[in-house]
VEXTORSE-186849 format. One record per residue: x, y, z of N, C-alpha, C in turn; residue in one letter. Coordinates in steps of 0.05 Angstrom, whole numbers, padded with zeros to 5 digits, always signed. Example, Ala and Ser with C-alpha at 12.3 -4.5 7.8 and 13.67 -1.06 7.14 Angstrom:
2
+00264-00114+00156+00246-00090+00156+00264-00066+00156A+00257-00045+00142+00273-00021+00143+00258+00001+00157S
This chain:
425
+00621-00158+00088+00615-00136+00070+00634-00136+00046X+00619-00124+00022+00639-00127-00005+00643-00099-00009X+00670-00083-00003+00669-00048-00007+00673-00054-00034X+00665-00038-00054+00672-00031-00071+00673+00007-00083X+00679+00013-00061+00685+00039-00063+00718+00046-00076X+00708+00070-00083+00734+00092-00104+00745+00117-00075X+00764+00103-00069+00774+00135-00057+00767+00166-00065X+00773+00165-00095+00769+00191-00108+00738+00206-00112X+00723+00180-00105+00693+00186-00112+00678+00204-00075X+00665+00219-00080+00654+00229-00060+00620+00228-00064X+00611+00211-00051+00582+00205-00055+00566+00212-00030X+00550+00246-00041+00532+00257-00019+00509+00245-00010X+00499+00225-00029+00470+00222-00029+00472+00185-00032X+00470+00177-00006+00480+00147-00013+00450+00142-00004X+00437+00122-00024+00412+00103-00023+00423+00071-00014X+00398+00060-00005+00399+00027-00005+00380+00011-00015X+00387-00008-00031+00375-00027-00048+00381-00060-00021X+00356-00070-00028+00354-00095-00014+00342-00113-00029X+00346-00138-00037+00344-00158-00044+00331-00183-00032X+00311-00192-00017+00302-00212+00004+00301-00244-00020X+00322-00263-00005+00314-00282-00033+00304-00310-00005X+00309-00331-00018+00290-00350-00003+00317-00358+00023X+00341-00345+00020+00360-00351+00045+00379-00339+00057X+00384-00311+00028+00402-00291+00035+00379-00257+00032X+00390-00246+00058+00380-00215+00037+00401-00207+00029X+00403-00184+00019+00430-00166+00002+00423-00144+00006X+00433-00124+00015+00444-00097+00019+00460-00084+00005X+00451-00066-00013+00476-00046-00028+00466-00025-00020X+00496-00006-00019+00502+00016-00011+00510+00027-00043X+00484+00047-00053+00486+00056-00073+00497+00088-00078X+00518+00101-00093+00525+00134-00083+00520+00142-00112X+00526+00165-00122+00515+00178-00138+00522+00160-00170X+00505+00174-00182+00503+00162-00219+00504+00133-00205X+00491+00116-00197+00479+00084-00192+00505+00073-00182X+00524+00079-00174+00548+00073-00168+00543+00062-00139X+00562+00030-00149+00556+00008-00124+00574+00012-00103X+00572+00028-00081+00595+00033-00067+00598+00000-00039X+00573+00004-00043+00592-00016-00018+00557-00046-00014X+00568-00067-00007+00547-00096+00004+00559-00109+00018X+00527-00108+00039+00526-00133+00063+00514-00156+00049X+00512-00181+00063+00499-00201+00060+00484-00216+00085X+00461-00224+00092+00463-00227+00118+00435-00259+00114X+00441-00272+00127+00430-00297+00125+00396-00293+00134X+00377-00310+00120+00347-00294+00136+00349-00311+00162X+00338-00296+00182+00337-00305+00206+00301-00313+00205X+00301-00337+00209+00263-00345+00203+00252-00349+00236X+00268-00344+00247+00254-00339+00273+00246-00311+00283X+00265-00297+00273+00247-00270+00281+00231-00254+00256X+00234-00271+00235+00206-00257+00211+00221-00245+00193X+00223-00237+00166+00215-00219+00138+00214-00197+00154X+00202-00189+00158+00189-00158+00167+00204-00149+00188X+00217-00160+00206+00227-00151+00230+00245-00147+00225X+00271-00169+00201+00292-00172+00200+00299-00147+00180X+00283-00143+00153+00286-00119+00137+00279-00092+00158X+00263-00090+00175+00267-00060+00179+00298-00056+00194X+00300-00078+00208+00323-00074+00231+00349-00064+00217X+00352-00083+00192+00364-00072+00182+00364-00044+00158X+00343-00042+00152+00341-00007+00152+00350+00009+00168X+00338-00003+00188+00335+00017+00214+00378+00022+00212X+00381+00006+00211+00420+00000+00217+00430+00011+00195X+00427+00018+00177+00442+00034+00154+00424+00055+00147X+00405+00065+00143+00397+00083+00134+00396+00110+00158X+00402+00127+00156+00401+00149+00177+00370+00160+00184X+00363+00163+00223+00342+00154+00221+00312+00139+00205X+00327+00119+00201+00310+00109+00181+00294+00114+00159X+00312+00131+00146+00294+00139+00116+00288+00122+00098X+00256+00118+00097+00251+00101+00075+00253+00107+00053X+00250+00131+00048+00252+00143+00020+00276+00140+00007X+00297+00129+00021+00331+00120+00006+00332+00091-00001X+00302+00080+00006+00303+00046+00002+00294+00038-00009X+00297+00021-00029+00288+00008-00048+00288-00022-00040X+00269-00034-00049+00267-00066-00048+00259-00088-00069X+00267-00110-00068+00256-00119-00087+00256-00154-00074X+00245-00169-00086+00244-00196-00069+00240-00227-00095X+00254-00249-00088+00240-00271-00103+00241-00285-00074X+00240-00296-00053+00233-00300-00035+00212-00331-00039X+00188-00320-00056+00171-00350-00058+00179-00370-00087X+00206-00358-00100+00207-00372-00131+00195-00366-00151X+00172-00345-00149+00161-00339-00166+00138-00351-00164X+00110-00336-00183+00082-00339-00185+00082-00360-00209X+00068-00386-00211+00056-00403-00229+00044-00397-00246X+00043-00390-00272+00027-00383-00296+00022-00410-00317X-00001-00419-00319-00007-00437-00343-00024-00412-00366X-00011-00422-00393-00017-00401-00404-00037-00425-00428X-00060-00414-00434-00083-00424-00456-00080-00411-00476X-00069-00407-00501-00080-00392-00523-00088-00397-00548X-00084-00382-00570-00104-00389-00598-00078-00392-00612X-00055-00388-00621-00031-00390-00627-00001-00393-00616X+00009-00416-00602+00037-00407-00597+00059-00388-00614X+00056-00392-00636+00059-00357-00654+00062-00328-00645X+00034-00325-00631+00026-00300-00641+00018-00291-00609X-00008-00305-00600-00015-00299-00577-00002-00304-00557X+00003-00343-00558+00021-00350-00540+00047-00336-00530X+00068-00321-00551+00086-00320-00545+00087-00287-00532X+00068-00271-00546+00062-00244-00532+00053-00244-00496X+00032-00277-00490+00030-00270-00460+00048-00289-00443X+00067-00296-00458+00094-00312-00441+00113-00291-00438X+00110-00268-00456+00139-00251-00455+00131-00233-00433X+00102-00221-00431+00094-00211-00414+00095-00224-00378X+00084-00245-00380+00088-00258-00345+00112-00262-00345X+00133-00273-00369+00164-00272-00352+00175-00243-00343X+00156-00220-00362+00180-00197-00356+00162-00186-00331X+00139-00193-00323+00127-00185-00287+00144-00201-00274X+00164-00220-00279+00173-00231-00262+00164-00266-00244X+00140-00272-00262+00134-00298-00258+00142-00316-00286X+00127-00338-00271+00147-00368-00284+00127-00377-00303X+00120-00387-00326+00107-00398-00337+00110-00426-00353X+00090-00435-00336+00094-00476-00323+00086-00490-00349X+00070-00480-00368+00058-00483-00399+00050-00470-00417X+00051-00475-00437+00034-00464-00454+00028-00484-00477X-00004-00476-00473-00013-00496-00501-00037-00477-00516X-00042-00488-00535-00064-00485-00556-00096-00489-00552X-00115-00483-00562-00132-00498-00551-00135-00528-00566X-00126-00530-00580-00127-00556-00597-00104-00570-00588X-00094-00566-00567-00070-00579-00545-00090-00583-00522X-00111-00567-00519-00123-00578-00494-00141-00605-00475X-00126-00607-00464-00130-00632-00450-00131-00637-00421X-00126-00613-00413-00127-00609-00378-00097-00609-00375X-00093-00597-00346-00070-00602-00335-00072-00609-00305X-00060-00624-00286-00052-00636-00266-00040-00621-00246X-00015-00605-00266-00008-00589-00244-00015-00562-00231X-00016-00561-00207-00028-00532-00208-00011-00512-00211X-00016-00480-00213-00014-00460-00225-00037-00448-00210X-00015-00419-00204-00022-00397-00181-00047-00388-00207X-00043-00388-00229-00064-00361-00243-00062-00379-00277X-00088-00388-00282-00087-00399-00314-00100-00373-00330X-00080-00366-00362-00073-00345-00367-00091-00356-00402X-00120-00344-00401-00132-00356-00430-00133-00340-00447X-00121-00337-00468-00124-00311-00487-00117-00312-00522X-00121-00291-00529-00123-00305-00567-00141-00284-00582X-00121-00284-00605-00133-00266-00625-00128-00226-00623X-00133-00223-00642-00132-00194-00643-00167-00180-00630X-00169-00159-00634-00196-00146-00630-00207-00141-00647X-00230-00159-00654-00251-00155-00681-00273-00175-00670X-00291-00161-00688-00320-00168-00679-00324-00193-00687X-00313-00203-00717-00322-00235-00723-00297-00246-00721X-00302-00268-00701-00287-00282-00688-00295-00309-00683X-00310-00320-00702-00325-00346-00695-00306-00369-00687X-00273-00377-00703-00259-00395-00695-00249-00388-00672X-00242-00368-00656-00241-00370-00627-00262-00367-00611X-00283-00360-00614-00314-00357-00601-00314-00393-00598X-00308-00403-00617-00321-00435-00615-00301-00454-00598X-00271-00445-00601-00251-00462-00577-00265-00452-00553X-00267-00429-00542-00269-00416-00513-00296-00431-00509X-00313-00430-00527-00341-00453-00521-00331-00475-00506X-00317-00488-00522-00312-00519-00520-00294-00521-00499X-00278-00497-00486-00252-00495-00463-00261-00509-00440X-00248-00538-00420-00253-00542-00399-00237-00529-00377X-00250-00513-00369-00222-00504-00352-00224-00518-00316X-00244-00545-00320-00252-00562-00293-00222-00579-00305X-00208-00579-00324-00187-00593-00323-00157-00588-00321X-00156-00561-00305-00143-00553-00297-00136-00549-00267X-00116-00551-00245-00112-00540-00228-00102-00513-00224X-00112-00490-00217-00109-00464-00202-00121-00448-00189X-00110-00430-00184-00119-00406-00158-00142-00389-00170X-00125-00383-00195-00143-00349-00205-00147-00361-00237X-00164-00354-00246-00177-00358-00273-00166-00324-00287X-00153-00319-00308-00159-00293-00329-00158-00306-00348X-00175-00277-00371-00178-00278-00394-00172-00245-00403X-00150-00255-00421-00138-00235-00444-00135-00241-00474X-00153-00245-00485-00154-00238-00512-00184-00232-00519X-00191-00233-00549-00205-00215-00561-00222-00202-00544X-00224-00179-00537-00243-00166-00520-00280-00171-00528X-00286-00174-00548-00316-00182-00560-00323-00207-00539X-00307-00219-00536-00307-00248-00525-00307-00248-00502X-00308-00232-00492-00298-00235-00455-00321-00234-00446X-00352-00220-00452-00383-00236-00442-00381-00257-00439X-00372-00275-00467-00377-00306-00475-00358-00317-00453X-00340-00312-00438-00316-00328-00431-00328-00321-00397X-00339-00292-00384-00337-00295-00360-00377-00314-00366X-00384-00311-00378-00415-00332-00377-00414-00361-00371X-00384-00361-00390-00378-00387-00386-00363-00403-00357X-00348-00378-00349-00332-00384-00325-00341-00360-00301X-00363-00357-00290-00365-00330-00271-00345-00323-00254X-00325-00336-00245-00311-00332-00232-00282-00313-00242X-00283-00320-00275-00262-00311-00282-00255-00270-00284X-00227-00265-00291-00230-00234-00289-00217-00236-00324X-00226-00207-00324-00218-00198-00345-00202-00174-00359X-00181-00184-00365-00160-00161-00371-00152-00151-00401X-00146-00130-00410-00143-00119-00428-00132-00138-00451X-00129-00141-00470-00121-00153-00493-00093-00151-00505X-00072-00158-00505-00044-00150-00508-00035-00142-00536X-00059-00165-00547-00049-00159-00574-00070-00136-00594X-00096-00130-00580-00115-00108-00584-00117-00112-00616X-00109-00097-00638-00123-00091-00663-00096-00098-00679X-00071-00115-00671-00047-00111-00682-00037-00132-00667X-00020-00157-00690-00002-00169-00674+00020-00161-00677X+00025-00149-00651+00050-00128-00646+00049-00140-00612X+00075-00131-00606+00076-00139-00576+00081-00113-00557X+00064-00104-00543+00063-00083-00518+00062-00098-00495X+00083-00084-00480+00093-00093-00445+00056-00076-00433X+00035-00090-00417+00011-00072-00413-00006-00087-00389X-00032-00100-00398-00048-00109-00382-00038-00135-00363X-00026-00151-00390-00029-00178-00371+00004-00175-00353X+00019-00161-00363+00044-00149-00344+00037-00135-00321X+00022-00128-00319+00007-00101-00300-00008-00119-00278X-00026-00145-00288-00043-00165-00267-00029-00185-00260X-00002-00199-00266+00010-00211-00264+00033-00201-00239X+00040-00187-00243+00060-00176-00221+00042-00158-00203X+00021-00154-00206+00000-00146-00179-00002-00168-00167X-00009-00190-00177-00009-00216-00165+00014-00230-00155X+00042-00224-00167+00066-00239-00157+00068-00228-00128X+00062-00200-00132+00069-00181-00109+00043-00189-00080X+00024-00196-00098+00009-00199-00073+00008-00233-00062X+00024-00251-00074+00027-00270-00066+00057-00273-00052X+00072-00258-00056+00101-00249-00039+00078-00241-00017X+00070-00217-00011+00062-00200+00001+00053-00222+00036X+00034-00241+00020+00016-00260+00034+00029-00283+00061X+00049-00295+00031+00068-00323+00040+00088-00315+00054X+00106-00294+00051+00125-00290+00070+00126-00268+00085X+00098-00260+00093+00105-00247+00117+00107-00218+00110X+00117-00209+00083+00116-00182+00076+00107-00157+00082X+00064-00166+00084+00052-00146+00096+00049-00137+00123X+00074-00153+00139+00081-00140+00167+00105-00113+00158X+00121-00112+00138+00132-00089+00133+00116-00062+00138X+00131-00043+00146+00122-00014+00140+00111-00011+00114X+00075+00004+00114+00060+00011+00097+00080+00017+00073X+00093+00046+00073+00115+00053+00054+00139+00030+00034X+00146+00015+00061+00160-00005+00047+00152-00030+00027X+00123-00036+00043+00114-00060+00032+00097-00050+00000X+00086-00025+00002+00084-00017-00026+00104-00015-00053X+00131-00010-00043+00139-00012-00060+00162-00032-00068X+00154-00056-00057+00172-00077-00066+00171-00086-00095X+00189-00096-00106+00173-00111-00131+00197-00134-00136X+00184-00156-00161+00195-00176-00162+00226-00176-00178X+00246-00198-00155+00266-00200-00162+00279-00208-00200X+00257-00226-00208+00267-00227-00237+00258-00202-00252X+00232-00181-00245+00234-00158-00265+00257-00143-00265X+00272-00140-00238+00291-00120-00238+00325-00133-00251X+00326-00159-00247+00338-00174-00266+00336-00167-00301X+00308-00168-00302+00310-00159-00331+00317-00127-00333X+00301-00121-00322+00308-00093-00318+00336-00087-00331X+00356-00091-00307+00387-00093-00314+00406-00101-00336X+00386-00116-00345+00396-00130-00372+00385-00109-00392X+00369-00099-00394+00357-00075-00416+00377-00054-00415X+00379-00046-00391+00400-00022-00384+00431-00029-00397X+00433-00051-00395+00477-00062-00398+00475-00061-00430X+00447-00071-00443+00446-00070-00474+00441-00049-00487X+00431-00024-00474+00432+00010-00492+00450+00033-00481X+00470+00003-00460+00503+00021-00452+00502+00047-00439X+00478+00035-00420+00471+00047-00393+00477+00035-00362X+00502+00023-00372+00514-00004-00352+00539+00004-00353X+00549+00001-00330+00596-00015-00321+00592-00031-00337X+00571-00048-00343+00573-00082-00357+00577-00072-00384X+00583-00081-00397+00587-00078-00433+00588-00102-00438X+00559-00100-00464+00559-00120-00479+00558-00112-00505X+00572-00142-00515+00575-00120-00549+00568-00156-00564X+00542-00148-00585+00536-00167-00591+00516-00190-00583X+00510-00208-00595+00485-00227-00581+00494-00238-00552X+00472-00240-00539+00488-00244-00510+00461-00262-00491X+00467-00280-00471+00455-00303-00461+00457-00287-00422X+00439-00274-00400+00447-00274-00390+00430-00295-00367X+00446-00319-00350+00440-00323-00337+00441-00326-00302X+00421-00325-00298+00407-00316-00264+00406-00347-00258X+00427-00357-00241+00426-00382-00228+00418-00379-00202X+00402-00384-00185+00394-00392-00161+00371-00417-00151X+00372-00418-00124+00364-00440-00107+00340-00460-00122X+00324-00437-00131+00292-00458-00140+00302-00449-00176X+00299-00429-00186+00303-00433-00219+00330-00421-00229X+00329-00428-00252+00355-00407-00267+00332-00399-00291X+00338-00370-00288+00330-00354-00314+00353-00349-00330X+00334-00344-00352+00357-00335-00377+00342-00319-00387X+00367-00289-00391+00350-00286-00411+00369-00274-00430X+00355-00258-00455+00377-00264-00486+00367-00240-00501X+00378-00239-00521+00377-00228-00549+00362-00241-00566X+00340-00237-00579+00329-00262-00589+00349-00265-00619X+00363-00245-00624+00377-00255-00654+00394-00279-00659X+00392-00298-00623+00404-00322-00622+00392-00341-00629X+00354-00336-00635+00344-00361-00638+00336-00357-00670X+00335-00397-00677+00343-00405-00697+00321-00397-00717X+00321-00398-00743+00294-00390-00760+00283-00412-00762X+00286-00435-00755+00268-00457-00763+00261-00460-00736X+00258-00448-00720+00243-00453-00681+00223-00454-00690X+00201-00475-00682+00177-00473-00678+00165-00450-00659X+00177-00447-00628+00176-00432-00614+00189-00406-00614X+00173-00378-00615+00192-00358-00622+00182-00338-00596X+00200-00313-00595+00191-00292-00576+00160-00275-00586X+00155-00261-00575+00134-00248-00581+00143-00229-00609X+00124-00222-00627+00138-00202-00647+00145-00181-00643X+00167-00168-00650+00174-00139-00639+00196-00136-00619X+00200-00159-00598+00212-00163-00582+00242-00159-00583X+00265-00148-00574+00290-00153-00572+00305-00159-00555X+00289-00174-00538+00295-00196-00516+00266-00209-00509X+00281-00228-00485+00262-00250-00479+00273-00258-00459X+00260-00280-00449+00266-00290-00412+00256-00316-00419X+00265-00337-00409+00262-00356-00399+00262-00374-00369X+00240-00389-00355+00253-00397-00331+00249-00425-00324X+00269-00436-00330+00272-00464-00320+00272-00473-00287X+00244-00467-00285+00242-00481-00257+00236-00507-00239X+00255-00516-00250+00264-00545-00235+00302-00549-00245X+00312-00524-00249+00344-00517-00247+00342-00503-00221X+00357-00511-00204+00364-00497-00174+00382-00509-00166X+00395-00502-00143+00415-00515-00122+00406-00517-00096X+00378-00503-00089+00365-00510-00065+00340-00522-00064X+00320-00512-00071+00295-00522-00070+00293-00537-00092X+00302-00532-00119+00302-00555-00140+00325-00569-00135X+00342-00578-00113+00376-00589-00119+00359-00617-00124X+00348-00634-00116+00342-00664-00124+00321-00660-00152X+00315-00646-00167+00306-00647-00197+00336-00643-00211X+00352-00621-00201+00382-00609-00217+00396-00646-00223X+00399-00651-00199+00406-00679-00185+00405-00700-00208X+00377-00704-00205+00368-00726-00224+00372-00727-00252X+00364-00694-00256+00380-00694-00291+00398-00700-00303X+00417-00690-00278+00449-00690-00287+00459-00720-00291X+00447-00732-00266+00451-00759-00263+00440-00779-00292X+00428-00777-00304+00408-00792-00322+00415-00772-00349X+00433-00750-00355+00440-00749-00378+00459-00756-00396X+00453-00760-00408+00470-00780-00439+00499-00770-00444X+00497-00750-00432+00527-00735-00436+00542-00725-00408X+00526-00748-00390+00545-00735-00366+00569-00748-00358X+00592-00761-00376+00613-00764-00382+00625-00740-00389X+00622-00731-00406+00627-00708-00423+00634-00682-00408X+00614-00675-00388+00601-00659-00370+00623-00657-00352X+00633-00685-00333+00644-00686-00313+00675-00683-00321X+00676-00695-00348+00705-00683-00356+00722-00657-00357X+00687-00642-00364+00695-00617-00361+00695-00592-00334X+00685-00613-00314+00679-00605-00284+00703-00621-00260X+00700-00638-00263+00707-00653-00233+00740-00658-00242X+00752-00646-00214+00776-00653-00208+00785-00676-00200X+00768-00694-00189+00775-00724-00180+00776-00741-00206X+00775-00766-00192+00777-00790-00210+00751-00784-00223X+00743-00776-00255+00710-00783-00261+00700-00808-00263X+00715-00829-00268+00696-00848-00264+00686-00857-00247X+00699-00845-00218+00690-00857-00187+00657-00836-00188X+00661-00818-00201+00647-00790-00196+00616-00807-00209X+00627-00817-00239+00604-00820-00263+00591-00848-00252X+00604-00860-00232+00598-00894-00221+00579-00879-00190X+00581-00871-00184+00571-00854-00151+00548-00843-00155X+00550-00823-00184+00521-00811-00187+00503-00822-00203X+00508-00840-00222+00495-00860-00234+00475-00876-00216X+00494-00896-00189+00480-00903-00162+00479-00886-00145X+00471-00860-00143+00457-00841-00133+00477-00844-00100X+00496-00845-00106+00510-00839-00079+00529-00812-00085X+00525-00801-00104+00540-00782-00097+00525-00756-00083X+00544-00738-00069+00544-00713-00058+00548-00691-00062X+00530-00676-00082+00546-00661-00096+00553-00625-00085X+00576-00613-00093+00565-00581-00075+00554-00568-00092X+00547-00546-00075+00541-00526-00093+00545-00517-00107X+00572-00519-00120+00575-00510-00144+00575-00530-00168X+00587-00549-00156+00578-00575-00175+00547-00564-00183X+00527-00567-00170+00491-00570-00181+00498-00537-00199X+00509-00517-00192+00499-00494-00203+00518-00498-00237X+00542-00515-00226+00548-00518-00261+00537-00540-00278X+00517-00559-00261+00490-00571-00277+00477-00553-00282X+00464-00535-00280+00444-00509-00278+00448-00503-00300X+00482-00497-00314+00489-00484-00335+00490-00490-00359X+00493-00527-00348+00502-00550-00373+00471-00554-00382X+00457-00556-00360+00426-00571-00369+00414-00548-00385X+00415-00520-00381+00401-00504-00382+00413-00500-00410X+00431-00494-00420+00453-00501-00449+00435-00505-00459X+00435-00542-00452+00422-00566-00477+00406-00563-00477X+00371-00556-00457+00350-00553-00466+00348-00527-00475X+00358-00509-00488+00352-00484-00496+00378-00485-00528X+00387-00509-00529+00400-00514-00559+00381-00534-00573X+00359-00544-00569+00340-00564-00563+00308-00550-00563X+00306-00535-00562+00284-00519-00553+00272-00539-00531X+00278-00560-00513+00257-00572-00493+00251-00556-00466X+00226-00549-00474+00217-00538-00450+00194-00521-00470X+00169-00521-00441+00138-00515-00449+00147-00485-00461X+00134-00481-00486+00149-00451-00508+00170-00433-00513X+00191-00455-00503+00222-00456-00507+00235-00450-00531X+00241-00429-00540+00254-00435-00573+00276-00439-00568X+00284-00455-00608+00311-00457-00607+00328-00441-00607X+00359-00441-00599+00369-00422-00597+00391-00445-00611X+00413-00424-00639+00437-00424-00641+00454-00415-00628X+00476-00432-00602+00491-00420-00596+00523-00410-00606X+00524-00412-00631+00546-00410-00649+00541-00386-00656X+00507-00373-00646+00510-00343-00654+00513-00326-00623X+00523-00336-00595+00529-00311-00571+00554-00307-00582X+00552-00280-00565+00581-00268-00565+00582-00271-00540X+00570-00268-00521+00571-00264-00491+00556-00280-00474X+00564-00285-00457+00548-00298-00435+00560-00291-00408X+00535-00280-00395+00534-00273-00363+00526-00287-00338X+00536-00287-00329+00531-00309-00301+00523-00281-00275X+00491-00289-00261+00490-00267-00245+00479-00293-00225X+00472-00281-00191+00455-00296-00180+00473-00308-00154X+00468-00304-00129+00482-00324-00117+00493-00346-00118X+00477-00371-00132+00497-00394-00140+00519-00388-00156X+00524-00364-00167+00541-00367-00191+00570-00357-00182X+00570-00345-00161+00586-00334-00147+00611-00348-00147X+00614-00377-00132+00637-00393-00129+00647-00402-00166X+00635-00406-00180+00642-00404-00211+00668-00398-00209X+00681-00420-00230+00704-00409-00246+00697-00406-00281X+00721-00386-00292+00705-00375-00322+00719-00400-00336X+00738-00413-00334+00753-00429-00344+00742-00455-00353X+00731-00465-00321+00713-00481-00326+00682-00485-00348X+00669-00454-00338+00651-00447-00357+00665-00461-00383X+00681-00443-00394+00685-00443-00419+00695-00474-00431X+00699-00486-00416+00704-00526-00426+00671-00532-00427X+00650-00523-00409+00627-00533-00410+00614-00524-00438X+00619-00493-00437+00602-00490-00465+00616-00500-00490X+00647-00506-00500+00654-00516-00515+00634-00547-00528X+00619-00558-00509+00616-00580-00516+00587-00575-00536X+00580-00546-00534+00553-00539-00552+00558-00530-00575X+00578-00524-00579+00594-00504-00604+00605-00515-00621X+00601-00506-00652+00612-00525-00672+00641-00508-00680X+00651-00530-00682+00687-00531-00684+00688-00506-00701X+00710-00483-00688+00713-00458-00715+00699-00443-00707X+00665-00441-00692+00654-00417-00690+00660-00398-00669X+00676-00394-00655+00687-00377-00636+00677-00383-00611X+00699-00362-00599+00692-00367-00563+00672-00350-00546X+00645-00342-00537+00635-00325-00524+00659-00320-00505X+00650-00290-00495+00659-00287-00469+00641-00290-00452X+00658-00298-00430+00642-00305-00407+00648-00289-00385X+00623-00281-00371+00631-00257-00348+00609-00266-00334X+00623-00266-00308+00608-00270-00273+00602-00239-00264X+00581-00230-00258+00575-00212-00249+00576-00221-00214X+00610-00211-00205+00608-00221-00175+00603-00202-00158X+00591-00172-00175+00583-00147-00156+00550-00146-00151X+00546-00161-00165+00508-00163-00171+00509-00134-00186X+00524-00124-00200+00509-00104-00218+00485-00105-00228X+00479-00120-00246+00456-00126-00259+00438-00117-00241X+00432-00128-00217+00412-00128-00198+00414-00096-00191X+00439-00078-00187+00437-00062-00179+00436-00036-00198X+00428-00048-00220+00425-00033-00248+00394-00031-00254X+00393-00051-00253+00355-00057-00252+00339-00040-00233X+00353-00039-00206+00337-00031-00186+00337-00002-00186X+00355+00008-00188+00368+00039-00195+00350+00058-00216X+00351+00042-00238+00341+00049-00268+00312+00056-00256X+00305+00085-00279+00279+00103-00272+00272+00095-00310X+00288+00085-00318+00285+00087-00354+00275+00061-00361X+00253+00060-00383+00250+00034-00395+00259+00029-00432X+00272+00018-00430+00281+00001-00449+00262-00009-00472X+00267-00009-00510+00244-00009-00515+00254-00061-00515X+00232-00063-00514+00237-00094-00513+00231-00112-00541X
């Protein structure tokens, strides 16, 4: 257990927040004004189930088991697959990427229709949408014509954009559903429909795969996904509704097993990005899912191994001899721990996001953070010291030092979960 209790503090009304991820759950003991008094940590036991193991432990901290003091929240499957189709990476694209990252799923692409060509990989839900709401609409009436969507792999077919169009699109695809328009009569960006079917869907694919809907009726309704309440937390620490204080542009990243999220201030990314946030936005999310230390550790692996600067890297990591280190992982004999892969997580995740590489990735100047946060179980063993030799190698000589802060209380998480307030984005 981690006490983090105040002698002086007397907390009448203590709640619990739980966390289910793909190997730890988390337990906080929350007491008045969101105050983290006290966390367990307890390993999932996969022999006796999700469902058995969360009530038991309800049942063990909460006084006769009140659900009403529990809150939950889960990434457990890594998140829901989103391939996203639209009429602009601009405009449309980047309005229904901001939306599925902030439900809390991952989005595996995004292209154009004049990018379209099929895709291979599958994807829990392909996400087709474009344009504002108006009646003449012939240049998107004629892509959605021409759309194959037999060259795609997925589960669920939607369509969110121009609403005129959505006869033409379910005629064309019967199978498909149809959700409200994000960008309606204005390219402006509203948190709404496709946030709203997206995390119905994360939730009911958690719900499915692990076992969830053996939870108590009460409980299993109100779970929701581990990266919204992540963002969540991050909204709250930026209108200084947080212990955390941030002052200035700020990078926060969520390292764990299958992805590392980031997410940011967009006044970090560059004016010449091809790729930008949705308009309106004052943050954004990103998720690099093939950065992990568990389920992605042999993608983390390979990168690290095969990048151009992993001299550079190791100089600023490894205590041993590096050349025995840079000769071992080169011929793939090396072994690396966990914290080794989670400070690849940090290095890789750096360069492709100073780079814009990655499917609607913008660029980001990092000569403009002031801050950077480290949340997430892998990040835990972290040293700041270290951090700070790794990010030196992105920063041009003279432009200052971010600070760097490990969130080793999971605030964030316990800020997000707490929070009854939304943030405008």
């Amino acid at each position: 257990m981690v006490d983090t209790s105040n002698s002086q503090a007397q907390d009448t009304d203590i709640r619990f927040a739980i966390d289910i991820g793909s190997t730890v759950i988390k337990v906080a003991h929350i007491g008045n004004g969101d105050r983290l008094v006290a966390q367990d940590f307890y390993s999932r036991d996969f022999k006796v189930g999700i469902a058995k193991q969360v009530e038991s432990l309800i049942d063990h901290v909460s006084a006769a088991g009140n659900d009403d003091n529990v809150l939950i929240c889960s990434s457990a499957n890594g998140g829901l697959r989103v391939g996203i189709i639209c009429l602009t990476k601009h405009f449309s694209g980047a309005t229904l990427r901001n939306e599925v990252q902030s439900a809390g799923a991952n989005p595996i692409f995004v292209k154009t229709f004049d990018e379209d060509g099929g895709d291979p990989v599958f994807v829990d839900i392909l996400l087709v949408g474009g344009g504002i709401d108006c009646e003449d609409a012939a240049p998107l009436e004629n892509r959605l014509r021409c759309f194959k969507a037999e060259g795609y792999s997925f589960g669920a077919l939607l369509y969110s954009g121009n609403r005129y169009l959505a006869d033409i699109f379910t005629g064309l695809f019967p199978s498909a559903s149809v959700i409200a328009n994000p960008l309606a009569n204005a390219l402006g960006s509203r948190t709404g429909s496709v946030f709203e079917a997206v995390r119905r869907a994360y939730l009911d694919d958690l719900v499915h795969k692990e076992g969830v809907s053996e939870l108590r009726n009460n409980l299993c309704r109100s779970i929701r996904p581990t990266p919204e309440i992540v963002n969540r937390g991050f909204q709250r620490a930026l209108i200084n509704r947080s212990s955390i204080q941030i002052a200035g542009a700020c990078i926060l990243m969520d390292v764990g097993g299958a992805t590392t999220d980031f997410h940011y201030t967009v006044e970090i990314i560059r004016d010449d990005s091809e790729n930008r946030p949705s308009a309106g936005s004052s943050i954004a999310r990103y998720v690099f899912t093939d950065l992990g230390i568990v389920a992605s550790r042999d993608s983390t692996l390979m990168q690290i191994r095969s990048h151009p600067r992993l001299y550079d890297f190791l100089t600023r990591v490894c205590n041993e001899d590096v050349r025995e280190v840079y000769r071992s992982l080169r011929e793939g004999e090396y072994s690396p721990s966990p914290q080794f892969l989670s400070y690849s997580c940090f290095f890789l995740g750096l360069d492709r996001f100073a780079q814009g590489r990655g499917p609607g990735l913008p660029v980001a100047d990092l000569d403009k953070v002031a801050q950077i946060i480290l949340t997430g179980g892998a990040a835990q063993g972290l040293d700041e010291n270290v951090l700070e030799r790794i990010l030196d190698l992105f920063l041009t000589e003279g432009s200052g030092n971010p600070v760097i802060l490990i969130d080793r209380n999971y605030q964030v998480w316990v800020d997000g979960i707490t929070w009854l307030g939304r943030a405008p984005v």
